[in-house]
MIVORO-648509 format. One record per residue (C-alpha): residue in one letter; x, y, z; residue number from 1. Coordinates in steps of 0.02 Angstrom, whole numbers, plus 50000, padded with zeros to 5 digits. Example, Ala and Ser with C-alpha at 12.3 -4.5 7.8 and 13.67 -1.06 7.14 Angstrom:
BEGIN
+----+-------+-------+-------+-----+
! aa !    px !    py !    pz !   i !
+----+-------+-------+-------+-----+
!  A ! 50615 ! 49775 ! 50390 !   1 !
!  S ! 50684 ! 49947 ! 50357 !   2 !
+----+-------+-------+-------+-----+
//
This chain:
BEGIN
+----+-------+-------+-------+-----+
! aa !    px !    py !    pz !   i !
+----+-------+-------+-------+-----+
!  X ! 47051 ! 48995 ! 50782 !   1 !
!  X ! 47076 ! 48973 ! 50966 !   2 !
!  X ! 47154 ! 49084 ! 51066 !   3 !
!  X ! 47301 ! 48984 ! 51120 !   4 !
!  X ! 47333 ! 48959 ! 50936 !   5 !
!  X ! 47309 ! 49144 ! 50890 !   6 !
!  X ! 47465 ! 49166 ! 51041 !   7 !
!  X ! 47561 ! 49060 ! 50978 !   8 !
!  X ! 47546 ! 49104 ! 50809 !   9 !
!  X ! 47592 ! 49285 ! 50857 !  10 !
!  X ! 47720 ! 49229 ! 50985 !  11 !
!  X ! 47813 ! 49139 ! 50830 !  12 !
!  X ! 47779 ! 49295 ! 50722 !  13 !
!  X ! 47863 ! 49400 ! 50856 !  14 !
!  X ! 48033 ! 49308 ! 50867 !  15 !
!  X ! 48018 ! 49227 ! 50689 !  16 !
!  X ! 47984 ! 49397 ! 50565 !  17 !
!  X ! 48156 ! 49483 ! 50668 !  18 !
!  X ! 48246 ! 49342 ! 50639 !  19 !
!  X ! 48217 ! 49340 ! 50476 !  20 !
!  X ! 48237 ! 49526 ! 50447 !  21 !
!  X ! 48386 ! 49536 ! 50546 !  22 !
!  X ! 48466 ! 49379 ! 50546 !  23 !
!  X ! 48427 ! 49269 ! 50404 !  24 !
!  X ! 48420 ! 49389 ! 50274 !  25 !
!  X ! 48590 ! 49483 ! 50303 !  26 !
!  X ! 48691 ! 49334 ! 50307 !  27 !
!  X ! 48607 ! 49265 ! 50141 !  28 !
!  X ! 48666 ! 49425 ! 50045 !  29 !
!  X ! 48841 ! 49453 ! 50130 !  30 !
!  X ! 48844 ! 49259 ! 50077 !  31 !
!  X ! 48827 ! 49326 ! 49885 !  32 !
!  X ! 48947 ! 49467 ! 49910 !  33 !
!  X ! 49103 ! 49461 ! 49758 !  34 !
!  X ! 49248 ! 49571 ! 49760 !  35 !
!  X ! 49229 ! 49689 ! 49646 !  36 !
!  X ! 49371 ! 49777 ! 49522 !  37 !
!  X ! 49391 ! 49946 ! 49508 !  38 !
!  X ! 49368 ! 50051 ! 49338 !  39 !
!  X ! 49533 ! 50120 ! 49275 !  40 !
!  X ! 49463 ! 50262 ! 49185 !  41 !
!  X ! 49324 ! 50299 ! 49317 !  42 !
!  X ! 49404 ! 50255 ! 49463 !  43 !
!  X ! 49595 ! 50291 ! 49420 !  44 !
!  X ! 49650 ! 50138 ! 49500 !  45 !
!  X ! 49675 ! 49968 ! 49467 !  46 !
!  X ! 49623 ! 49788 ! 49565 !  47 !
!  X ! 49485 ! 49743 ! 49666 !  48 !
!  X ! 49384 ! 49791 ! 49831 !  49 !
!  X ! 49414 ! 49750 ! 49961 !  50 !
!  X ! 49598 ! 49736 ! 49942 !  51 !
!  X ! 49666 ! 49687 ! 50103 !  52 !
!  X ! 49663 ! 49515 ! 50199 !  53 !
!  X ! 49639 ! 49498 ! 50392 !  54 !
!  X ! 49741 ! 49359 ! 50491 !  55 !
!  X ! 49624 ! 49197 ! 50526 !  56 !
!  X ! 49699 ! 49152 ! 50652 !  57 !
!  X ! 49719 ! 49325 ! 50737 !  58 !
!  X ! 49553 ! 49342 ! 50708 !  59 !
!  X ! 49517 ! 49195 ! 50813 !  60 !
!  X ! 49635 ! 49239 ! 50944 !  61 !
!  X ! 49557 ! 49396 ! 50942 !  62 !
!  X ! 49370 ! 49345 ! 50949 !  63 !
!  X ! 49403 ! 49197 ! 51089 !  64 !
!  X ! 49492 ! 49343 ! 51209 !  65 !
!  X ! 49355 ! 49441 ! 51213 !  66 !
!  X ! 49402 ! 49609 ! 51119 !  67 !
!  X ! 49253 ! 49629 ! 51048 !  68 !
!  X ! 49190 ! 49674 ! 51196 !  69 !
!  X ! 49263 ! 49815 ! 51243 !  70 !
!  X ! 49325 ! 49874 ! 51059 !  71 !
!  X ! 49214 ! 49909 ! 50893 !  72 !
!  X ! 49261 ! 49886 ! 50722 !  73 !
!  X ! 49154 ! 50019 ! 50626 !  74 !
!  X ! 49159 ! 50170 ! 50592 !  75 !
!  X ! 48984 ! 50255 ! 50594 !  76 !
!  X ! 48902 ! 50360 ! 50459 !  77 !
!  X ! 48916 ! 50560 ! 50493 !  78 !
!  X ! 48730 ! 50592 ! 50430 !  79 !
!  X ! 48688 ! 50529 ! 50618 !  80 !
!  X ! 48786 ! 50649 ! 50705 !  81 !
!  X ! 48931 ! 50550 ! 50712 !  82 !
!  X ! 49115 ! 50592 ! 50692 !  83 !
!  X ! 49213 ! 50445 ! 50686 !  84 !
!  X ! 49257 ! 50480 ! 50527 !  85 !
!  X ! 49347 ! 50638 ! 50574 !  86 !
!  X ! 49429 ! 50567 ! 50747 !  87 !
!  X ! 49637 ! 50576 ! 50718 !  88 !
!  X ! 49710 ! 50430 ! 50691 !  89 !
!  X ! 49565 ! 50335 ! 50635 !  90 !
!  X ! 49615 ! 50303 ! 50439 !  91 !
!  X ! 49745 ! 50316 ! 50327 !  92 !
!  X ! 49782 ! 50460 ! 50368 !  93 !
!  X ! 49870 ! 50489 ! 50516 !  94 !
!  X ! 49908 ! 50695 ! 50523 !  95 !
!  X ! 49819 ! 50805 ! 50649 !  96 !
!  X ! 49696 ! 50883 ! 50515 !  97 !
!  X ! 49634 ! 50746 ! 50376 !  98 !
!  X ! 49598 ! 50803 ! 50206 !  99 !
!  X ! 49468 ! 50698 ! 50205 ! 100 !
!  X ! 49365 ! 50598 ! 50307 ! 101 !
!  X ! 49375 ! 50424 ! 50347 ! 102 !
!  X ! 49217 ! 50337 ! 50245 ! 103 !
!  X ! 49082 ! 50242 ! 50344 ! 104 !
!  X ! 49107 ! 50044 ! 50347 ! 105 !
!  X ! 49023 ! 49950 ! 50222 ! 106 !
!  X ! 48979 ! 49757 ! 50203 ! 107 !
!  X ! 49118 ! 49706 ! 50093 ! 108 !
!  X ! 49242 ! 49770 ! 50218 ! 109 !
!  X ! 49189 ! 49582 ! 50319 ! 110 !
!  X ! 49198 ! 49512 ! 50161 ! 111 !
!  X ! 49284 ! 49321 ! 50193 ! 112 !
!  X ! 49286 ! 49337 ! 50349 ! 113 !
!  X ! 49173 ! 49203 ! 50473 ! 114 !
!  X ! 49123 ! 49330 ! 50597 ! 115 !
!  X ! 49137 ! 49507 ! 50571 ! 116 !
!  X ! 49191 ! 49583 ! 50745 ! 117 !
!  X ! 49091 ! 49732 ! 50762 ! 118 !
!  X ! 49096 ! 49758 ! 50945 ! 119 !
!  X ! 48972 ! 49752 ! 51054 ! 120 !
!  X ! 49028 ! 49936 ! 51161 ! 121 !
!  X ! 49162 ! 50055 ! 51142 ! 122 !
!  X ! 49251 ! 50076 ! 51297 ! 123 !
!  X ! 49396 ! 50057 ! 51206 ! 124 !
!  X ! 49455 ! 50159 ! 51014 ! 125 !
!  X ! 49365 ! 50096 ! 50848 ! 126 !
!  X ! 49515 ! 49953 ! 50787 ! 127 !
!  X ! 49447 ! 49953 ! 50590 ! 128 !
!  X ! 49596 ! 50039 ! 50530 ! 129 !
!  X ! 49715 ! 50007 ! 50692 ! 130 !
!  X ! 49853 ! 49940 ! 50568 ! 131 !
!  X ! 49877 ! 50126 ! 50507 ! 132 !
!  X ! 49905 ! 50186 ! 50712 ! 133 !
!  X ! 49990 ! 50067 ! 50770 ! 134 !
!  X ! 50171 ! 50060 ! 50842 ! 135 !
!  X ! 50313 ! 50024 ! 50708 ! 136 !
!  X ! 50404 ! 49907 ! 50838 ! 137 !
!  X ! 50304 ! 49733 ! 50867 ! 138 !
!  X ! 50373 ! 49752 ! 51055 ! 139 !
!  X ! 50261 ! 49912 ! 51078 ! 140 !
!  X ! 50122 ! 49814 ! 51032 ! 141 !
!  X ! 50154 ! 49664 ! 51147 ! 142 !
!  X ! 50201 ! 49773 ! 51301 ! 143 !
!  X ! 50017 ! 49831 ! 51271 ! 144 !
!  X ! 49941 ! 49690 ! 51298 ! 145 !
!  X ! 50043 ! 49618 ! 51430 ! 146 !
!  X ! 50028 ! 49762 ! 51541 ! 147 !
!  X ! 49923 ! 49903 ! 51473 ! 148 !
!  X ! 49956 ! 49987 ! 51611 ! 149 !
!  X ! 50146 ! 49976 ! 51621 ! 150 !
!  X ! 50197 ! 50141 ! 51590 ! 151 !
!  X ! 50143 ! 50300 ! 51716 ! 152 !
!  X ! 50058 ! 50386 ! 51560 ! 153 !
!  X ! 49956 ! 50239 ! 51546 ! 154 !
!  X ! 49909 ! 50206 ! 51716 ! 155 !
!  X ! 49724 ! 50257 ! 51685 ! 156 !
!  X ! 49697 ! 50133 ! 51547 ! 157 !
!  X ! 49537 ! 50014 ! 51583 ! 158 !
!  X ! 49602 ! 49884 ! 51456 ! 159 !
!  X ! 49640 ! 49697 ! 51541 ! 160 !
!  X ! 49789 ! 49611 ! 51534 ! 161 !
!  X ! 49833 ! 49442 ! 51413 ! 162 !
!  X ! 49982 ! 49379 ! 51510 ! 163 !
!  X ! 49913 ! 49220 ! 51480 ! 164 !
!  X ! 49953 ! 49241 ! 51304 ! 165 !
!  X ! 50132 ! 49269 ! 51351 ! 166 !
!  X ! 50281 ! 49141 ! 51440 ! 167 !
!  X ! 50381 ! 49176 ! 51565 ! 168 !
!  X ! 50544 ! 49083 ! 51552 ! 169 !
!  X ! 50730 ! 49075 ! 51607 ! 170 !
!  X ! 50837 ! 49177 ! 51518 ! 171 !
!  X ! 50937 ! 49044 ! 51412 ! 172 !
!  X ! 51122 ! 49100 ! 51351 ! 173 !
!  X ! 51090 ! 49268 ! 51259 ! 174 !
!  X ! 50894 ! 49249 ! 51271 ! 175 !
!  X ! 50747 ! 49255 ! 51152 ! 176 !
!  X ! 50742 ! 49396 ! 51040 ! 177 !
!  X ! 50544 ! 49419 ! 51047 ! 178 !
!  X ! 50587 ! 49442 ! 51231 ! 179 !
!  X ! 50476 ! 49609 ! 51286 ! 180 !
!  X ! 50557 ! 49757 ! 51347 ! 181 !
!  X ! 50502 ! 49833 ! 51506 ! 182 !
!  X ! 50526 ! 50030 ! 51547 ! 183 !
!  X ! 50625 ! 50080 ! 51674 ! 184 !
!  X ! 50457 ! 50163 ! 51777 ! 185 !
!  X ! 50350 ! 49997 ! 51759 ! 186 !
!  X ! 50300 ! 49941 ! 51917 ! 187 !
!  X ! 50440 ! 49807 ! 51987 ! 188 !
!  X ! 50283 ! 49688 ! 52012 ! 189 !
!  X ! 50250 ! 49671 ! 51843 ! 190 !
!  X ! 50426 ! 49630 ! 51773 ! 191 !
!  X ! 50495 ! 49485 ! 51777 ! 192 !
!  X ! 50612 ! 49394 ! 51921 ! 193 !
!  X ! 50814 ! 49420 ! 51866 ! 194 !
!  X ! 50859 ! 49292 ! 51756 ! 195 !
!  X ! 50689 ! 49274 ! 51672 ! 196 !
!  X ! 50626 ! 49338 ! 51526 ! 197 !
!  X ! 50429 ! 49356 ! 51458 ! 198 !
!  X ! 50422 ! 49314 ! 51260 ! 199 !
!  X ! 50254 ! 49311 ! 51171 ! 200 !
!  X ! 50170 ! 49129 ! 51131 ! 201 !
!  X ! 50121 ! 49087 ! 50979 ! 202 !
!  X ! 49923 ! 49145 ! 51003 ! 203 !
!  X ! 49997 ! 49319 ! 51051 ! 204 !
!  X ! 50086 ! 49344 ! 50887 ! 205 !
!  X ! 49960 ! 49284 ! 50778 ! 206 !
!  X ! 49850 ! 49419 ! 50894 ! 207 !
!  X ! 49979 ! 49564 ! 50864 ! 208 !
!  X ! 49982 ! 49492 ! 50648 ! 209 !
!  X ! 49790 ! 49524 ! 50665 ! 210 !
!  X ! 49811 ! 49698 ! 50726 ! 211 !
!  X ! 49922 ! 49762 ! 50608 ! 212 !
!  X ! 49825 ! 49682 ! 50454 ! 213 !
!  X ! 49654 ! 49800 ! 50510 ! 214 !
!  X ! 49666 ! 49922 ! 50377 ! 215 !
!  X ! 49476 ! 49933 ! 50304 ! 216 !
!  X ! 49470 ! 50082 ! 50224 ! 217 !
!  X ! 49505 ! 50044 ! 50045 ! 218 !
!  X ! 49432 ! 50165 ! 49920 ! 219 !
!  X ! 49251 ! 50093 ! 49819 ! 220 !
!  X ! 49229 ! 50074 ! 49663 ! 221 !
!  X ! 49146 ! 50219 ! 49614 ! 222 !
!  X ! 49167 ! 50319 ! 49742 ! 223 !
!  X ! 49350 ! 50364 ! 49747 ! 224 !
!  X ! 49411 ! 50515 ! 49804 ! 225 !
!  X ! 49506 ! 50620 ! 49666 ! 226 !
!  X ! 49640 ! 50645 ! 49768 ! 227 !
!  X ! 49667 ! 50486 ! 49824 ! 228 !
!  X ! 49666 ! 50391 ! 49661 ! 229 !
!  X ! 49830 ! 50494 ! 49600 ! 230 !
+----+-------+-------+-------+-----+
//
């Protein structure tokens, strides 16, 4: 064998054996992946992991602006040193000291979905189980991303804004009830000109739907927590 062949044999061995290892093979068994019901008398529950849906088209929305970026959804094993699973807010539970912590992400947490978002830094909080933290009121939500930086508490936030995702319009007879609500300290740049209003387009609700569905921390099968299977 030459040695131009012997390089390019290794050359192709080089990109093709990660590729395959990484790549190819993952997608081949999260392909293959079922839901899979829980055991009444093992598991004291009933139905099937994983439970919850995400929004498509949030998802989309999501993906296409860029969040991924910036945000990660996993939640990292402890046995590395790693306490996500402890951080407050992070899972179901939302008081100051958890009974337990939340568990590591698995596979069929993605499971359905066309591209599992796992982020590619965190500069911003973990969003797998965001749908547990977030605001009760929509608006909250929407302010957020319009102006992350509205309020004076939040003035040292590094997240962008998606006012793209949102209208400005004339304010027309009692206007829109989606309209956002500005705080009285927001800076008089941001708000909107008298007699205008800024109401979310359709892209930013499906967004804010995708948001609140992230809850992917349902117990499995067979490794439910006592507790939490009363």
């Amino acid at each position: 064998m030459t040695g131009s062949r012997k390089f390019l044999f290794g050359l192709a061995g080089a990109f093709g054996v990660p590729w395959l290892l990484l790549v190819i093979i993952p997608v081949i068994k999260a392909q293959k992946l079922t839901p899979e019901a829980y055991d009444k008398d093992r598991d004291g529950i009933e139905g099937v992991y994983p439970s919850t849906s995400i929004d498509r088209q949030g998802q989309l929305v999501y993906i296409s602006e860029g969040c991924a970026q910036c945000h990660t959804q996993m939640i990292r094993p402890s046995f590395v040193g790693i306490l996500d699973g402890w951080k407050k807010g992070w899972g179901s539970d939302q008081s100051d000291q958890p009974k337990h912590a939340v568990r590591p992400s698995k596979w069929e947490d993605y499971m359905g979905e066309p591209v599992a978002p796992l982020g590619i830094q965190r500069n911003g909080p973990d969003l797998a189980n965001y749908g547990y933290r977030a605001p009760k009121e929509r608006a909250a939500i929407h302010l957020k991303l319009y102006a992350p930086r509205a309020s004076k508490t939040n003035a040292w936030s590094m997240m962008p804004s998606y006012r793209h995702l949102y209208k400005v319009k004339a304010i027309e007879g009692n206007g829109s009830s989606h309209a956002l609500e500005f705080p009285e300290d927001m800076a008089k740049e941001l708000k909107p000109k008298k007699g205008f209003e800024v109401v979310p387009t359709p892209a930013a609700e499906q967004l804010v739907d995708y948001l609140l569905s992230l809850k992917k921390d349902a117990p499995v099968p067979g490794e439910v927590v006592a507790e939490d299977a009363k």
